[in-house]
C-alpha positions in Angstrom: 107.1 107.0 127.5 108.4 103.5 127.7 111.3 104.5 129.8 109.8 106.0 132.2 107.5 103.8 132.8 110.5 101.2 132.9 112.4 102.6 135.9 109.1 104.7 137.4 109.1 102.4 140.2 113.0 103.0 141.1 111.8 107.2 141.7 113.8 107.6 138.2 112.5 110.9 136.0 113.3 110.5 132.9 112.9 113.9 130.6 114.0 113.8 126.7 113.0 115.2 123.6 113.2 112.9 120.4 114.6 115.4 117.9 113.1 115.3 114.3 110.8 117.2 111.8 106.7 117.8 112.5 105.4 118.4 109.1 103.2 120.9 108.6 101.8 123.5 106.2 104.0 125.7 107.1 107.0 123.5 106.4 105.0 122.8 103.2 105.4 126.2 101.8 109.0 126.4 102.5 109.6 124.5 99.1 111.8 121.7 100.6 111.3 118.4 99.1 111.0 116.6 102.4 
């Protein structure tokens, strides 16, 4: 969000996805020791 807040006011989108793990119970029963 920082970003595109940053260069909003030059009409500059800025669209990314911050790749990583959301832990939930689902991952929890998978048995890795994350």
């Amino acid at each position: 969000i920082g970003l595109s807040k940053e260069v909003a006011a030059e009409n500059v989108r800025v669209n990314a996805v911050r790749p990583g793990f959301i832990f939930t119970d689902f991952h929890a029963l998978s048995g890795d020791p994350f």
